[in-house]
PDB file of N, CA, C and O in Angstrom:
ATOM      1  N   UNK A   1       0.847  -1.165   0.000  1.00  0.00           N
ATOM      2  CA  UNK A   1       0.000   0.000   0.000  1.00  0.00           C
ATOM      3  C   UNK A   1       0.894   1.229   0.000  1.00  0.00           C
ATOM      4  O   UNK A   1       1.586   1.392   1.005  1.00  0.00           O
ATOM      5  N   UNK A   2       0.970   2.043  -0.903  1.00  0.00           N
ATOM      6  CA  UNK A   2       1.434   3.511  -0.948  1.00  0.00           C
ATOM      7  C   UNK A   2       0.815   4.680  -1.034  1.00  0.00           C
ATOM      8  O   UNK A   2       0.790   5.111  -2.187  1.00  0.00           O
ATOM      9  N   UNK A   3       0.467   5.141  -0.489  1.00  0.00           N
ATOM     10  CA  UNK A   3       0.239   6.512  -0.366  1.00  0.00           C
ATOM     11  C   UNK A   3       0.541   7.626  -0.021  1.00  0.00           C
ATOM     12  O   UNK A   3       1.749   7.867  -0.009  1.00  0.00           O
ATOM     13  N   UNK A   4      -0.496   8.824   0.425  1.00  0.00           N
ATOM     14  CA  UNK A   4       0.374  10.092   0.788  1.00  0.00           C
ATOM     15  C   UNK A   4       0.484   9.734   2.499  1.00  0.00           C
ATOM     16  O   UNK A   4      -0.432   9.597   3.310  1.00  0.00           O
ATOM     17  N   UNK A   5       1.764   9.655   2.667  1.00  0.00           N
ATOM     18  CA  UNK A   5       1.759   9.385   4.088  1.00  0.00           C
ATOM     19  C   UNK A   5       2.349   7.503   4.908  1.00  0.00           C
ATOM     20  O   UNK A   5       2.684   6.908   5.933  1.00  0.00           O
ATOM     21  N   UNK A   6       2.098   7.398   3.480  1.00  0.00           N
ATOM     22  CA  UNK A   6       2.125   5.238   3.911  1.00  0.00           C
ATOM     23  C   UNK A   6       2.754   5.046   2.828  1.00  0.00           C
ATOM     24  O   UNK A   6       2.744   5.634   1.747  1.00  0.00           O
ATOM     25  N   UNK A   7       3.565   3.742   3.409  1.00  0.00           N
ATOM     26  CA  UNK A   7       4.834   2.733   2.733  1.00  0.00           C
ATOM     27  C   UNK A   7       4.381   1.535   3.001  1.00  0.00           C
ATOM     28  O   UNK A   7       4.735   1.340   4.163  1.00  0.00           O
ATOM     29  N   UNK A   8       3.958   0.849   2.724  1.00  0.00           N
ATOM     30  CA  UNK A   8       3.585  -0.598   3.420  1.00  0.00           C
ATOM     31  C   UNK A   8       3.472  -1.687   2.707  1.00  0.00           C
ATOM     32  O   UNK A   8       2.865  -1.739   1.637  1.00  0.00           O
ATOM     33  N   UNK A   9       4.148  -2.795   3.348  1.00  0.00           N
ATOM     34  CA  UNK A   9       4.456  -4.199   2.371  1.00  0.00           C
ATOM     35  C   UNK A   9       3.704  -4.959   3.406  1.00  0.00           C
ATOM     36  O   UNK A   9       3.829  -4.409   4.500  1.00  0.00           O
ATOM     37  N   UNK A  10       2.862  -6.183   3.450  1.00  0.00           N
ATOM     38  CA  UNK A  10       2.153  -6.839   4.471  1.00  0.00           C
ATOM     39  C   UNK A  10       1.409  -7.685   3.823  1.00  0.00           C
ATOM     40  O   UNK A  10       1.236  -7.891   2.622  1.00  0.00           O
ATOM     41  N   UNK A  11       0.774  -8.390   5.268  1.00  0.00           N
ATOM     42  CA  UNK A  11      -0.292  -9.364   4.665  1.00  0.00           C
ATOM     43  C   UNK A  11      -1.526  -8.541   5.740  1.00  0.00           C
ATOM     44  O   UNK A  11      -1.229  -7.790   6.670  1.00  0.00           O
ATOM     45  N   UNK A  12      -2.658  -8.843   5.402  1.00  0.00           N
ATOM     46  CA  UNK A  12      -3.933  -8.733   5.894  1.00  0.00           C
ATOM     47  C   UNK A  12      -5.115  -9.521   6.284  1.00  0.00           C
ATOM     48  O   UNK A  12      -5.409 -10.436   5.515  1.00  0.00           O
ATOM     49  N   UNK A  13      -5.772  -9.367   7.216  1.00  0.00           N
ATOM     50  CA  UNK A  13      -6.816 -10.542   7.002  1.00  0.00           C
ATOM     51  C   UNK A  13      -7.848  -9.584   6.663  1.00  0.00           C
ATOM     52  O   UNK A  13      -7.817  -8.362   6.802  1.00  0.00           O
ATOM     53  N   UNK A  14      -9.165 -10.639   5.995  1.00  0.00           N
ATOM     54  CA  UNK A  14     -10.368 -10.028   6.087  1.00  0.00           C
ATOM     55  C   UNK A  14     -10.479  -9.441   6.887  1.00  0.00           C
ATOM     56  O   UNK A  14      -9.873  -9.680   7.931  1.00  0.00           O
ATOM     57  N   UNK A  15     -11.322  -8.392   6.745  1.00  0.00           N
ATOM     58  CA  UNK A  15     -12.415  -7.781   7.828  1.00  0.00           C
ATOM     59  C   UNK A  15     -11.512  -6.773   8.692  1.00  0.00           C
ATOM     60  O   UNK A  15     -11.901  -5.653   9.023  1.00  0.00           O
ATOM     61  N   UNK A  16     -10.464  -7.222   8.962  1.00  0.00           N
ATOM     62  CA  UNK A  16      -9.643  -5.935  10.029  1.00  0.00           C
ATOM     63  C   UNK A  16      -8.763  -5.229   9.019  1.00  0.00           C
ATOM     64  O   UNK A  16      -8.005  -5.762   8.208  1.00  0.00           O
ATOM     65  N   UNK A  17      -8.986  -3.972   9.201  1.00  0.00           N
ATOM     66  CA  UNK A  17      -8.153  -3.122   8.589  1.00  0.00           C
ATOM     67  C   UNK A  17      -6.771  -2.977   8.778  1.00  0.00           C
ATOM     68  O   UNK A  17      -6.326  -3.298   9.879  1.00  0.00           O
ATOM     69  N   UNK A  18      -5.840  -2.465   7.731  1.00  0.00           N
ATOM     70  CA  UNK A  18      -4.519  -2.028   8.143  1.00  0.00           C
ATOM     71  C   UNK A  18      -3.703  -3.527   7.910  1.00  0.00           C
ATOM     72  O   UNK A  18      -4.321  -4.565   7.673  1.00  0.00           O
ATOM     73  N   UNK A  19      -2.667  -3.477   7.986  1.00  0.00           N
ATOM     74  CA  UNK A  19      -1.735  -4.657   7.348  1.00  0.00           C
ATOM     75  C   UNK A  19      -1.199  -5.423   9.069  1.00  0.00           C
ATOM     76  O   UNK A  19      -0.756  -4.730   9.985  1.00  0.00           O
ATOM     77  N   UNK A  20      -1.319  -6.380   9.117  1.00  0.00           N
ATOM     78  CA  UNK A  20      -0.941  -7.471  10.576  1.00  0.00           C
ATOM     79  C   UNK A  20       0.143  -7.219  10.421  1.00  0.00           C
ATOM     80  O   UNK A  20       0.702  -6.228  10.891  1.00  0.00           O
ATOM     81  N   UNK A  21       0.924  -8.525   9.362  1.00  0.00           N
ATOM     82  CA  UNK A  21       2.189  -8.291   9.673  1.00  0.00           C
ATOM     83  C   UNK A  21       2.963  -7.874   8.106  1.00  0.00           C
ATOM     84  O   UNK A  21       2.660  -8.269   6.980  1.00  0.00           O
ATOM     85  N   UNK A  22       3.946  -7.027   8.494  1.00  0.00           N
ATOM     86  CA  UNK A  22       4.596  -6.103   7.239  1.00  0.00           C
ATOM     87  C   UNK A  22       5.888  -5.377   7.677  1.00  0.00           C
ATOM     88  O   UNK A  22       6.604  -5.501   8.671  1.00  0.00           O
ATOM     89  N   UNK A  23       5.939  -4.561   6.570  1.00  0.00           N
ATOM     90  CA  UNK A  23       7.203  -3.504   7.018  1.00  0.00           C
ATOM     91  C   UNK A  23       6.813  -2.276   5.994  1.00  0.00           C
ATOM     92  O   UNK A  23       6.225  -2.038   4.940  1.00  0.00           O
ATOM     93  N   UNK A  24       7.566  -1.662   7.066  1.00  0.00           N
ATOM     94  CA  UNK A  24       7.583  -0.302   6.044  1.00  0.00           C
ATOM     95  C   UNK A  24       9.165  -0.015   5.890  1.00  0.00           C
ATOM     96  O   UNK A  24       9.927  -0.929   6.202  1.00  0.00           O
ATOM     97  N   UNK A  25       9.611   1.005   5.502  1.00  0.00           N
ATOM     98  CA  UNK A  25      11.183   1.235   5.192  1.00  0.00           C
ATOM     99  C   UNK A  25      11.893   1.516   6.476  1.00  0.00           C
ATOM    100  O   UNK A  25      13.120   1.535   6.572  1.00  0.00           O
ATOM    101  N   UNK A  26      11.128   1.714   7.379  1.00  0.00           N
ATOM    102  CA  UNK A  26      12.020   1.992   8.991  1.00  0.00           C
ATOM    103  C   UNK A  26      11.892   0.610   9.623  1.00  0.00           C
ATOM    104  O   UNK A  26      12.905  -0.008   9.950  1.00  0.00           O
ATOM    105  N   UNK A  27      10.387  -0.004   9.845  1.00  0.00           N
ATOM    106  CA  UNK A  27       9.997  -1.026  10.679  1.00  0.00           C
ATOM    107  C   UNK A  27       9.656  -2.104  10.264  1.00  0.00           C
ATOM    108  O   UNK A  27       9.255  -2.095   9.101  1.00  0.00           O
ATOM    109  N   UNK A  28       9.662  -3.543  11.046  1.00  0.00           N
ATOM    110  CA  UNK A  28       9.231  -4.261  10.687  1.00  0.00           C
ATOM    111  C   UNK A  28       8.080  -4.807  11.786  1.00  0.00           C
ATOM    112  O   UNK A  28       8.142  -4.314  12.913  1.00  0.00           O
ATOM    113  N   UNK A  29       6.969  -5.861  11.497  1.00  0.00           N
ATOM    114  CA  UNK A  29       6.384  -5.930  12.664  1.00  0.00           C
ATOM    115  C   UNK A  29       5.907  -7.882  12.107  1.00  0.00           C
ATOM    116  O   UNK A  29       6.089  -8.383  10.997  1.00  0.00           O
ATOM    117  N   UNK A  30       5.380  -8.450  13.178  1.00  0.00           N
ATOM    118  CA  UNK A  30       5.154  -9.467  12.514  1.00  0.00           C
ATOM    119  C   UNK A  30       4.312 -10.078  13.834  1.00  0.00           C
ATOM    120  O   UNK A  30       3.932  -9.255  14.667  1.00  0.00           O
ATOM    121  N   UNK A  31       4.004 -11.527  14.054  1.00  0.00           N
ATOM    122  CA  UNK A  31       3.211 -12.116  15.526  1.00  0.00           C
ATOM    123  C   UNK A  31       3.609 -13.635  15.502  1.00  0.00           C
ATOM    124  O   UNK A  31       4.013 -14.322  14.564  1.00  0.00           O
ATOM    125  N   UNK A  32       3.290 -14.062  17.281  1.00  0.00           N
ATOM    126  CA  UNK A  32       3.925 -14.873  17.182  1.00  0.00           C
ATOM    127  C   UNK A  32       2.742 -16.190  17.902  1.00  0.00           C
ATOM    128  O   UNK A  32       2.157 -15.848  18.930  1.00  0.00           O
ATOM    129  N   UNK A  33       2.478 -17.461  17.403  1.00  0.00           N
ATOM    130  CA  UNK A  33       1.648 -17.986  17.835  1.00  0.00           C
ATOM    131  C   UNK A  33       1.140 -18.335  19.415  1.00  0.00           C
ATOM    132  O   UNK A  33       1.970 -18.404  20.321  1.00  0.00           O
ATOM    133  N   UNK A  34      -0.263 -18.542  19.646  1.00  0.00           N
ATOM    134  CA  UNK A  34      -0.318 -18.422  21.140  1.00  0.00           C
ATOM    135  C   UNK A  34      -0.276 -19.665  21.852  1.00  0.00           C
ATOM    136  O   UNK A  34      -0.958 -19.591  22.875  1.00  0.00           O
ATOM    137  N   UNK A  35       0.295 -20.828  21.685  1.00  0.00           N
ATOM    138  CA  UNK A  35       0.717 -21.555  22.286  1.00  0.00           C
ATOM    139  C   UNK A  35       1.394 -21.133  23.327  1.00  0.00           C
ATOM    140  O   UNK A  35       2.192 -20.247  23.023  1.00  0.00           O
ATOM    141  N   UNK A  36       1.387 -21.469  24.616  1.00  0.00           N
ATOM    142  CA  UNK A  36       2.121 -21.219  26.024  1.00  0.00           C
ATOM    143  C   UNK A  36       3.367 -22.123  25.906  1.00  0.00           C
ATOM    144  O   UNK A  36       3.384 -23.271  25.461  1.00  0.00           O
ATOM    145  N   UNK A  37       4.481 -21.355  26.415  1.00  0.00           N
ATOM    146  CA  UNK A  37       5.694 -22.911  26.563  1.00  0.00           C
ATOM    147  C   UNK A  37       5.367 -23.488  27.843  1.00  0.00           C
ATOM    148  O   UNK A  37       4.814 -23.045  28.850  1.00  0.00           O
ATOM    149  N   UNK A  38       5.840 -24.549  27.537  1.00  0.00           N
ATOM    150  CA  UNK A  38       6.016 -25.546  28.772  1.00  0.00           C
ATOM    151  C   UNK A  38       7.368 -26.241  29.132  1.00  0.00           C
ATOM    152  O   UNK A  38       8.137 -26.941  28.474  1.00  0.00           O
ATOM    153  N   UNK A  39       7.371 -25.930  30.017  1.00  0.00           N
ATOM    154  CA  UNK A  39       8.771 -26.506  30.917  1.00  0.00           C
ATOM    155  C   UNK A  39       8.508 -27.463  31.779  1.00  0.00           C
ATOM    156  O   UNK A  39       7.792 -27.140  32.727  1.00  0.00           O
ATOM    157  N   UNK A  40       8.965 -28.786  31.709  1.00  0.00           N
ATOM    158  CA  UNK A  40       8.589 -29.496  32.767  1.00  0.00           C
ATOM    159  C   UNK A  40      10.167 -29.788  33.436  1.00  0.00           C
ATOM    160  O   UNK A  40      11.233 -29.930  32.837  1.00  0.00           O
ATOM    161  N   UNK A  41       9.894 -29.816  34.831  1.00  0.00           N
ATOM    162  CA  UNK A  41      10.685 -30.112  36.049  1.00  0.00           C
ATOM    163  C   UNK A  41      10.579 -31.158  37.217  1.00  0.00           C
ATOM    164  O   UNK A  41       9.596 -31.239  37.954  1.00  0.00           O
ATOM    165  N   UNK A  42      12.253 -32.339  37.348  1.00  0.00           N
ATOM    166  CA  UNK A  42      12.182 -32.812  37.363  1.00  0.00           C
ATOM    167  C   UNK A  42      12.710 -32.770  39.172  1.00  0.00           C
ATOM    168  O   UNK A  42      13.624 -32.004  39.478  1.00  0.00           O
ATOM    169  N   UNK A  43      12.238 -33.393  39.937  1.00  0.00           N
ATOM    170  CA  UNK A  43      12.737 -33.405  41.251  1.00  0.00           C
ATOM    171  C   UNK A  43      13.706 -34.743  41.026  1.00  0.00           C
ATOM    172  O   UNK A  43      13.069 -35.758  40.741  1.00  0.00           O
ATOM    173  N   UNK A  44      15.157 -34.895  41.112  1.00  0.00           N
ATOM    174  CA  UNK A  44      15.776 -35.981  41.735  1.00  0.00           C
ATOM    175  C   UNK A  44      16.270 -35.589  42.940  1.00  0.00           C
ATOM    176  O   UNK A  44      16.384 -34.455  43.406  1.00  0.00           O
ATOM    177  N   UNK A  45      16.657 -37.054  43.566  1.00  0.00           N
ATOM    178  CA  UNK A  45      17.437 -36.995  44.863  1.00  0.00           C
ATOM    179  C   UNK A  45      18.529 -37.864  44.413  1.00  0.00           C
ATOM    180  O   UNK A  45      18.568 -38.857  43.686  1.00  0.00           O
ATOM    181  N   UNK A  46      19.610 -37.033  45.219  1.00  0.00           N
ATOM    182  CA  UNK A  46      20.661 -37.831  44.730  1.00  0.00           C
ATOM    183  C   UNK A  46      21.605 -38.439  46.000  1.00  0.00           C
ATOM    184  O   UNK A  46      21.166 -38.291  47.141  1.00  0.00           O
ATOM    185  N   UNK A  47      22.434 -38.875  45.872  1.00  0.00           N
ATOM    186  CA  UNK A  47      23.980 -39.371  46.927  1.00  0.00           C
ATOM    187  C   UNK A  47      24.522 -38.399  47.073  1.00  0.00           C
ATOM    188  O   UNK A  47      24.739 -37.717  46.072  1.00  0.00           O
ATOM    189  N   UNK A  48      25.086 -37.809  48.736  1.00  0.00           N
ATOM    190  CA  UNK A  48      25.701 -36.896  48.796  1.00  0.00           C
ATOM    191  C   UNK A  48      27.090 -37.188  48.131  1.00  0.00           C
ATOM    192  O   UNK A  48      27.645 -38.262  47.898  1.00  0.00           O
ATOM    193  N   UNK A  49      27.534 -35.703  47.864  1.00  0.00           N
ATOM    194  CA  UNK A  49      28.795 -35.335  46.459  1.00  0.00           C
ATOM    195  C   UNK A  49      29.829 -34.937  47.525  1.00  0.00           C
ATOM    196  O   UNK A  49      29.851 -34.126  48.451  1.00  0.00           O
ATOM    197  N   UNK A  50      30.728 -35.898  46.979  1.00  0.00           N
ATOM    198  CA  UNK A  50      32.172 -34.869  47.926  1.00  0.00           C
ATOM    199  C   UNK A  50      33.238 -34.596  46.929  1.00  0.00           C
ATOM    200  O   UNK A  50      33.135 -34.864  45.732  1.00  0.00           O
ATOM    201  N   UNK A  51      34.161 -34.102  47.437  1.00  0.00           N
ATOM    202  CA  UNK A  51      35.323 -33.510  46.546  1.00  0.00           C
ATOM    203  C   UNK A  51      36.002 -34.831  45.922  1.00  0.00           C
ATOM    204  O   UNK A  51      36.400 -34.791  44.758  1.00  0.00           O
ATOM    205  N   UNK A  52      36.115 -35.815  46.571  1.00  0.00           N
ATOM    206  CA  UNK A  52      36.630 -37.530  45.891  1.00  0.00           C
ATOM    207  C   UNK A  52      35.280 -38.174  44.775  1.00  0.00           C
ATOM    208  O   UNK A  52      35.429 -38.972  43.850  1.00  0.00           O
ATOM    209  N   UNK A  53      34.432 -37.743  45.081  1.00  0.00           N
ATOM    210  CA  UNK A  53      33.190 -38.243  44.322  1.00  0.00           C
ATOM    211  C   UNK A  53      33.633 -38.682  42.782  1.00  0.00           C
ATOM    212  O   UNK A  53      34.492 -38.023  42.197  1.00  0.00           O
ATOM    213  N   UNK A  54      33.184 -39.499  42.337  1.00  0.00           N
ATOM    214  CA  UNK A  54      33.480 -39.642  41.084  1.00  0.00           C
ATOM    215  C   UNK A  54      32.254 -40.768  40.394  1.00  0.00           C
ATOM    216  O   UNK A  54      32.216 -41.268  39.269  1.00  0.00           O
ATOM    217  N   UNK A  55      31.273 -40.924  41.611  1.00  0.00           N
ATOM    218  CA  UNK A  55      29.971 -40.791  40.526  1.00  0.00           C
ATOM    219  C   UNK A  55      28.936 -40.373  41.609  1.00  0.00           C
ATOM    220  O   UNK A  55      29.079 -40.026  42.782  1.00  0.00           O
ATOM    221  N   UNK A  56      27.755 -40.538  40.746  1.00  0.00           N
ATOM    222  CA  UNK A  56      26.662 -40.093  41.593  1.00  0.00           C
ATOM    223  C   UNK A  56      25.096 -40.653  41.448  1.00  0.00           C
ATOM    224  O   UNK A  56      24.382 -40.467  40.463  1.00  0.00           O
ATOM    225  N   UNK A  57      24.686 -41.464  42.796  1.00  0.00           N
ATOM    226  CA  UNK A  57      23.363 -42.427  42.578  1.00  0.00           C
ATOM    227  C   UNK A  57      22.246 -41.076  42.175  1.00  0.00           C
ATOM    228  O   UNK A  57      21.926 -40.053  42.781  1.00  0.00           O
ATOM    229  N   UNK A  58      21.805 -41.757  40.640  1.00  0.00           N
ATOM    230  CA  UNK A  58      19.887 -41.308  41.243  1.00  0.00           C
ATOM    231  C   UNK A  58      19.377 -42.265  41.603  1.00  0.00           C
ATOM    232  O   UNK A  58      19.537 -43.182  40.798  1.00  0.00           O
ATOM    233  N   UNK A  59      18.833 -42.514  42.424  1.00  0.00           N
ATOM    234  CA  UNK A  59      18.152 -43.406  42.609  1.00  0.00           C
ATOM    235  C   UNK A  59      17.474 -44.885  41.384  1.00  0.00           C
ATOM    236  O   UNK A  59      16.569 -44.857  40.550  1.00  0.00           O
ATOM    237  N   UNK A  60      18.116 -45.655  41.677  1.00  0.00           N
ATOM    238  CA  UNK A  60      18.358 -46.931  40.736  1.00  0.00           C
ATOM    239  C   UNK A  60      19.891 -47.005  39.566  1.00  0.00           C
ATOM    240  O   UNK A  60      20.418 -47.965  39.003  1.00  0.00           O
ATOM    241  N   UNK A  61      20.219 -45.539  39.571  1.00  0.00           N
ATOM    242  CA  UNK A  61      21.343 -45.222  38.341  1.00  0.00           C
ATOM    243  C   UNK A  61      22.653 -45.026  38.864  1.00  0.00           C
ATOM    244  O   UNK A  61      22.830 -43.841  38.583  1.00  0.00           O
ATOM    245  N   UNK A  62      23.821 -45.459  39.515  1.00  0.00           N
ATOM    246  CA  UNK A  62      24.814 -44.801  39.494  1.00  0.00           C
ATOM    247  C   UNK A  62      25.564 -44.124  37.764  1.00  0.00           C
ATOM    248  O   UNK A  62      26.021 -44.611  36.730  1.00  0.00           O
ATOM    249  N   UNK A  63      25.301 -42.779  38.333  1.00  0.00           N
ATOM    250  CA  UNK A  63      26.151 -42.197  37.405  1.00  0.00           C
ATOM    251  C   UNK A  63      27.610 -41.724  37.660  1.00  0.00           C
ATOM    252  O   UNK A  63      28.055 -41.469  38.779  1.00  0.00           O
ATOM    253  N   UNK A  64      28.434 -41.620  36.275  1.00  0.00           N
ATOM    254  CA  UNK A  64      30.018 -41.362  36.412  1.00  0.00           C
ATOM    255  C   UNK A  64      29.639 -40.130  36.587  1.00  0.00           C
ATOM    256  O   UNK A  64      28.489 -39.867  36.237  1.00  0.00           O
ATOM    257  N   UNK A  65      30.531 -38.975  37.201  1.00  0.00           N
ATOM    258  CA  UNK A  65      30.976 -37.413  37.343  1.00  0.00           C
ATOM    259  C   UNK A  65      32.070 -37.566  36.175  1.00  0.00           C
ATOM    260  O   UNK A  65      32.839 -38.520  36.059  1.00  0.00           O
ATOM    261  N   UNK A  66      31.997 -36.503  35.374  1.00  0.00           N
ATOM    262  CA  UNK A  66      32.940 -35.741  34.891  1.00  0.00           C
ATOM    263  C   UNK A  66      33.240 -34.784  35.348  1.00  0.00           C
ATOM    264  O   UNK A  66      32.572 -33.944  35.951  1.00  0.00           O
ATOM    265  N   UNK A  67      34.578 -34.840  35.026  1.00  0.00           N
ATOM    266  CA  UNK A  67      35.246 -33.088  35.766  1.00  0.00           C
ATOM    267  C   UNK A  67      36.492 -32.463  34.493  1.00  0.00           C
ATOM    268  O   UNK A  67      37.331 -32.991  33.763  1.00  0.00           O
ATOM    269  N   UNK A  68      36.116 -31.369  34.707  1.00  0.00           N
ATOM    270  CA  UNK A  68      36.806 -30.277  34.053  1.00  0.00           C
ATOM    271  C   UNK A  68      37.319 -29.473  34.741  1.00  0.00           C
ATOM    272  O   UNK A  68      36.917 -29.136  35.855  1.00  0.00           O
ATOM    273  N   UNK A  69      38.115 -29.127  34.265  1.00  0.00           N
ATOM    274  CA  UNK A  69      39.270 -28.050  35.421  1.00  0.00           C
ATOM    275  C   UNK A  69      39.174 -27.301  33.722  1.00  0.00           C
ATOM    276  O   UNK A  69      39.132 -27.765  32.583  1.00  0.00           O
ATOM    277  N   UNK A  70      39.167 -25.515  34.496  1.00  0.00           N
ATOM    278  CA  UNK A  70      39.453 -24.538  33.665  1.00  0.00           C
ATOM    279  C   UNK A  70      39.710 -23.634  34.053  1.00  0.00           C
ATOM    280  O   UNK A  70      39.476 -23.640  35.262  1.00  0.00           O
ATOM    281  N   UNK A  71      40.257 -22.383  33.601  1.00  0.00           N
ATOM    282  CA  UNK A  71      40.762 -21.112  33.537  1.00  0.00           C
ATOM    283  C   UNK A  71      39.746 -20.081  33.265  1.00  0.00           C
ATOM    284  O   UNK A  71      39.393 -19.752  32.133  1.00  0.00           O
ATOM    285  N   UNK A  72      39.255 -19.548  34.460  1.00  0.00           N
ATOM    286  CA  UNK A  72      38.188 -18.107  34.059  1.00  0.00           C
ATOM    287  C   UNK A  72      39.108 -17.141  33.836  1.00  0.00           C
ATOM    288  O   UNK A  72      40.044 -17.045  34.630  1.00  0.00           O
ATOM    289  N   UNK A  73      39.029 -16.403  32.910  1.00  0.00           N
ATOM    290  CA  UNK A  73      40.003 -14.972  32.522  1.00  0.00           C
ATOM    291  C   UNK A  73      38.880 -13.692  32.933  1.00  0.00           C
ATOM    292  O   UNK A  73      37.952 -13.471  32.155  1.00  0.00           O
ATOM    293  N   UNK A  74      39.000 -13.039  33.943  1.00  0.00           N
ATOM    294  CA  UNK A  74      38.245 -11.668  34.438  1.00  0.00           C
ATOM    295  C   UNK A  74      39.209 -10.597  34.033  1.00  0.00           C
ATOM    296  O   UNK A  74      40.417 -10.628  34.269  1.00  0.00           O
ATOM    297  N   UNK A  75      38.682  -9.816  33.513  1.00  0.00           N
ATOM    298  CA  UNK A  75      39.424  -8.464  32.884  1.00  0.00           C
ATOM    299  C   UNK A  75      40.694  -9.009  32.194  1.00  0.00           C
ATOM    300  O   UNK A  75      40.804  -9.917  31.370  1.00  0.00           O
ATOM    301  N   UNK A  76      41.846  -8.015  32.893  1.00  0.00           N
ATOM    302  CA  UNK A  76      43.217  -8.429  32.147  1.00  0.00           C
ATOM    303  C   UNK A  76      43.667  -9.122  33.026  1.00  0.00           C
ATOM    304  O   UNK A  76      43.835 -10.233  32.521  1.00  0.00           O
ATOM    305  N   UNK A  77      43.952  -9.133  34.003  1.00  0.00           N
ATOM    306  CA  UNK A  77      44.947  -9.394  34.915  1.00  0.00           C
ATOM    307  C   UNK A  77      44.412 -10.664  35.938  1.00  0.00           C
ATOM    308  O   UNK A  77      45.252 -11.028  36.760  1.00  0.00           O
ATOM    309  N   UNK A  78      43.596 -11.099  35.952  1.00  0.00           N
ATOM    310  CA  UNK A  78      43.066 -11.814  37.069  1.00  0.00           C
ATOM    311  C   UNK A  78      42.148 -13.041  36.551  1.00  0.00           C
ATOM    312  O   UNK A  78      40.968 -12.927  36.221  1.00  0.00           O
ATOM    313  N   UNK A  79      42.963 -14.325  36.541  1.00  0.00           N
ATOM    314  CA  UNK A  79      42.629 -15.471  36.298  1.00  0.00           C
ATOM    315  C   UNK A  79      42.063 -16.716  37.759  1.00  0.00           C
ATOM    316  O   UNK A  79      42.662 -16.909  38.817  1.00  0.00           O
ATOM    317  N   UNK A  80      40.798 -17.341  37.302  1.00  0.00           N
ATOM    318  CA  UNK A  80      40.553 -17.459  38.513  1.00  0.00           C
ATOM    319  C   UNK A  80      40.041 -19.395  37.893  1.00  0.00           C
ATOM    320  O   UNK A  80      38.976 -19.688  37.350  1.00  0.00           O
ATOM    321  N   UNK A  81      41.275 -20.433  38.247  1.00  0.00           N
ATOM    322  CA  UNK A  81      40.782 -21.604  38.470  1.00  0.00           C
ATOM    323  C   UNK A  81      39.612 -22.462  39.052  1.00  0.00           C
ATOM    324  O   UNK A  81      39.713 -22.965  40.171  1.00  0.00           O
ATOM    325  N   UNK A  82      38.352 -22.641  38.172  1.00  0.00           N
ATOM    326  CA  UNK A  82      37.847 -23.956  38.435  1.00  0.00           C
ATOM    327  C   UNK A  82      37.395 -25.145  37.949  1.00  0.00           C
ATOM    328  O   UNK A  82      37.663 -25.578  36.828  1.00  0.00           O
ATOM    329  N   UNK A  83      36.663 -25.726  38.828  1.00  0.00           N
ATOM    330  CA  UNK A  83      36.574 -27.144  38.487  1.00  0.00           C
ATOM    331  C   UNK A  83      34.907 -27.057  38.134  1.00  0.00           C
ATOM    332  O   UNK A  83      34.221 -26.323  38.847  1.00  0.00           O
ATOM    333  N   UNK A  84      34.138 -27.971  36.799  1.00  0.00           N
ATOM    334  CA  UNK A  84      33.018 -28.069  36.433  1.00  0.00           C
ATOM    335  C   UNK A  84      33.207 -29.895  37.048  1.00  0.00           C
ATOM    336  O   UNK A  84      34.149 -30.640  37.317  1.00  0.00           O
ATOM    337  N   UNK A  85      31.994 -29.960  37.045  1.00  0.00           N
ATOM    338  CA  UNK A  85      31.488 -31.981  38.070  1.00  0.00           C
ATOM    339  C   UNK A  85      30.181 -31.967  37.224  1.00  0.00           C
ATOM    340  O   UNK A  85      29.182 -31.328  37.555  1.00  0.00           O
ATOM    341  N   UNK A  86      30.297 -32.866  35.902  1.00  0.00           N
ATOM    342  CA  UNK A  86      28.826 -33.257  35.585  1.00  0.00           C
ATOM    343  C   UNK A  86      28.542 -34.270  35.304  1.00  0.00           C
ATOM    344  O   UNK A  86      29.460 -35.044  35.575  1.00  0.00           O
ATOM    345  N   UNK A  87      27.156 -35.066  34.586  1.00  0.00           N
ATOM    346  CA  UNK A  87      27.100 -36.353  34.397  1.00  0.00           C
ATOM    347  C   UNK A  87      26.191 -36.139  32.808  1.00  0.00           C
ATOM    348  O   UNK A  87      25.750 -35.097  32.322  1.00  0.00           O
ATOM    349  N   UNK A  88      26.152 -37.150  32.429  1.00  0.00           N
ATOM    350  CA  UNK A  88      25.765 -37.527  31.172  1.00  0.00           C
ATOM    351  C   UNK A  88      24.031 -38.202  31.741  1.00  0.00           C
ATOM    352  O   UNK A  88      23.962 -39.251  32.381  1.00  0.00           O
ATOM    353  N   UNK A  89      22.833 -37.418  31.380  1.00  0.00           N
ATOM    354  CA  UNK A  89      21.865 -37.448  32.007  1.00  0.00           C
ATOM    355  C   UNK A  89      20.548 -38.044  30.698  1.00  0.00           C
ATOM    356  O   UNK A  89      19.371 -38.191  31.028  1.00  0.00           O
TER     357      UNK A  89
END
């Protein structure tokens, strides 16, 4: 749609005026479906973890720990060693 005043590339539905989703030469606009997300969350309990740990029960599963040792770099000057502990889930 061009006119005096309007630039507009879009789609429309019946019955409601004006373009949903489009652009003009500054903006763009568009929508996004209304499905809700869903997150589902899981409670485990696990075996207490110590610094020797090197796996870890869920309940029925012993799992292995992995560990990573790394280097955080903060600004220039100040490097700060640690350790990541995870499992393959």
């Amino acid at each position: 749609m061009v006119g005096p005043g309007m630039n507009v590339v879009g789609v429309d539905f019946p019955g409601v005026p004006g373009v949903i989703l489009g652009h003009n030469p500054y903006i763009a606009w568009g929508a996004t479906d209304a499905e809700p997300q869903v997150v589902y969350y899981y409670v485990e309990v696990t075996s207490q973890i110590t610094q020797a740990s090197t796996t870890m029960t869920v309940p029925g599963y012993p799992l292995r720990l992995f560990t990573r040792r790394f280097m955080l770099r903060v600004l220039v000057m100040c490097h700060i060693m640690s350790t990541l502990r995870a499992m393959a889930w």
